[in-house]
N, C-alpha and C positions, 0 to 999 in steps of 0.2 A: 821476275815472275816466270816459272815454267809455262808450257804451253796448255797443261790442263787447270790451272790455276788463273790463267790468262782467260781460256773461254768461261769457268764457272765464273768470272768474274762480269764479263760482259753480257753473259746470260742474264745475271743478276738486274743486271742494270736496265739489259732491255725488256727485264718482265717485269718491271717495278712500277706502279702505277701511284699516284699519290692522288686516293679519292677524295681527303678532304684536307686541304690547307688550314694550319691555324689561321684565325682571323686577323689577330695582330705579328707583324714583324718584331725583329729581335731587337730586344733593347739595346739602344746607344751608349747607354754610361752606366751600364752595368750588366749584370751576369743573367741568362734566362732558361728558365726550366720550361723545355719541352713535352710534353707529354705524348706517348704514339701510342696506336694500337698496328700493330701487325700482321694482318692476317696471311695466310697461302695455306696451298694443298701440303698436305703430307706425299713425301714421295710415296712412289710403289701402294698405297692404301686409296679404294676408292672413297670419297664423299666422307673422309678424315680431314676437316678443317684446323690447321694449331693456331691459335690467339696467341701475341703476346704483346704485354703492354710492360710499360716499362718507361724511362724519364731520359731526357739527352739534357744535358748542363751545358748549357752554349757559352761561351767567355763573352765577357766583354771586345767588341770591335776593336782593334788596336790600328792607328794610323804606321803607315808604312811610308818612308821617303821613296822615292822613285829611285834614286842612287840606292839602297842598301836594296830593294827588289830588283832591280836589273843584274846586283851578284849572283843574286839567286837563279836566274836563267842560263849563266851564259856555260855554267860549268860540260863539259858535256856536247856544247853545240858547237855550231861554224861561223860565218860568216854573216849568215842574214840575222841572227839571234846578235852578233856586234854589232850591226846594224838599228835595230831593235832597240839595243841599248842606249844608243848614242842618241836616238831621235828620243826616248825618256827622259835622258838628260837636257837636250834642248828644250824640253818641254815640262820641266819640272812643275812650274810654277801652276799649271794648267791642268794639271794629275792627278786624282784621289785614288787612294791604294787602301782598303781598309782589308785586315787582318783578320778572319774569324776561324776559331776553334771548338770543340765539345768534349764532352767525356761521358761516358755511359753510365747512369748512375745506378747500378747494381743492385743497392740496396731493396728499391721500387720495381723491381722486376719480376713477373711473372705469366705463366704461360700454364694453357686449357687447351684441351680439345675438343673439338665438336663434333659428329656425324650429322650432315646437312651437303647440301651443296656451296658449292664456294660463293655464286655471287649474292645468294640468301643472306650466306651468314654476314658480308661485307655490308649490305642497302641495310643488314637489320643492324650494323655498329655504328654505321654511320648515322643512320636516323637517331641513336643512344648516343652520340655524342652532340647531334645538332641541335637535341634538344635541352641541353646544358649549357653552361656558358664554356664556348672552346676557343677562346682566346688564344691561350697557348697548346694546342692538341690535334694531332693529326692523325689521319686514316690513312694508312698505305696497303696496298695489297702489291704483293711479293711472293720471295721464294721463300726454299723451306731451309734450303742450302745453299747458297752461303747467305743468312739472311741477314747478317749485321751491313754486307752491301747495299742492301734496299735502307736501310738508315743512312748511310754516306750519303744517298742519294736524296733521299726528305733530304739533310740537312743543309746538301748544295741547293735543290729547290728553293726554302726558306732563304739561305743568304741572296736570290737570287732578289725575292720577294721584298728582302730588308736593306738591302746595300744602296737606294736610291735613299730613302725617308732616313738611313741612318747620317750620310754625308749629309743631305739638308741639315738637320738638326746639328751637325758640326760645323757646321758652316753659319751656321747660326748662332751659335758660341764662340764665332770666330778660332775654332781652335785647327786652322790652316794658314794661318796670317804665321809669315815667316819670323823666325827669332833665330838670330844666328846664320840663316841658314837652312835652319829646320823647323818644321811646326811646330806652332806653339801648344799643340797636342801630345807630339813628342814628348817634349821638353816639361808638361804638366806629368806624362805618364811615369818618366824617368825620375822627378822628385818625388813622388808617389812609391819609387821602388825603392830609394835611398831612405824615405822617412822608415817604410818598412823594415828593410834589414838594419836600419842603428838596432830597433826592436827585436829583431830577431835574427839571429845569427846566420840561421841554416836560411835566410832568403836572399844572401850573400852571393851564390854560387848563379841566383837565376837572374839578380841584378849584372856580374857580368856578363854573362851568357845576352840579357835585352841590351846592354850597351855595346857589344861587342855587332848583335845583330839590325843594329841601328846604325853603327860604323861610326860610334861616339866614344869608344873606349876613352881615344888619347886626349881627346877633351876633356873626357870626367875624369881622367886620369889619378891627380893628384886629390881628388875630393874620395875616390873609391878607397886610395889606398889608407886615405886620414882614417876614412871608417873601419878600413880591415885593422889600423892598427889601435883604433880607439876598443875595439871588440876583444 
């Protein structure tokens, strides 16, 4: 990241306010639609407010072993990050590592303009959204550029909000209770991607790609290639 890309980034991040938190956290065992409204100033234009609202698709939490995340640190670093690593591994059993993603859902997208002042127009959306059921739906006020950062940031918010109540509820299914080795979270998720790709071919490439990043390949080895050549 160059260095003006570097501060519009940081900017970002440190004007971004998150007025109103959805109420419920992100689902445990399945996929969750966010809703946001977006507000900030327009650059360069006075008491030009832009709205926009739009949906963030959260994935389902995926369990991470401590071993296949500690690869993911060390590339890059020195000593104290081997460090780091090693006390993980000591500690596996004791760990919960949960995985979350999004994607922008485009379709639900749109954006207004206002002439108002800025924190008018945010106390009047948030009041329009607390008077609704906002379960899933949140109020940010942000920038105007780059403002897809003021979402990375709701959405690390939210995980921050759901990553206690999500591992409860995993933990409650027992789906860290070891097998093999590995959770039994894992090990449900990874039959879940085999059932799929027998079904569908093109979902071949992202089953090895999760067993690879799971550090199960040589395990599933001879069951992956049964399937590449039953296909």
């Amino acid at each position: 990241m160059d260095e003006k890309k570097s501060f519009d980034f940081w900017y970002a991040v440190n004007n971004t306010e998150i007025v109103l938190m959805p109420e419920r956290h992100l689902e445990t065992f399945g996929a969750t639609v966010l809703n946001y409204r977006l507000v900030s100033e327009m650059m360069d234009s006075v008491d030009q407010i832009r709205v926009r609202e739009g949906r963030i698709q959260a994935h389902q939490p995926h369990i991470i072993t401590p071993e296949a995340y500690s690869e993911t640190v060390l590339e890059g670093f020195g000593e104290q990050a081997s460090q780091y690593v090693n006390w993980l591994k000591q500690h596996e059993q004791d760990i919960r590592i949960l995985q979350y993603g999004y994607t922008l859902k485009q379709e639900a997208f749109s954006e207004h303009v206002i002439t108002d002042n800025l924190k008018s127009v945010v106390e009047r959306i948030k009041s329009e959204v607390e008077s609704v059921d906002h379960a899933h739906t949140a109020v940010v006020q942000g920038v105007d550029d780059p403002w897809d950062v003021c979402l990375v940031k709701l959405f690390w918010e939210v995980i921050r909000q759901s990553a206690a109540p999500n591992i409860r509820e995993l933990q409650k299914q027992r789906m860290f209770e070891d097998e093999g080795g590995v959770p039994r979270g894992v090990r449900n998720e990874i039959d879940v991607a085999f059932t799929a790709a027998s079904r569908d071919a093109s979902l071949i490439e992202a089953l090895a790609t999760k067993l690879q990043r799971c550090n199960l390949f040589d395990e599933y080895e001879d069951r992956f290639f049964s399937l590449v050549r039953g296909r």
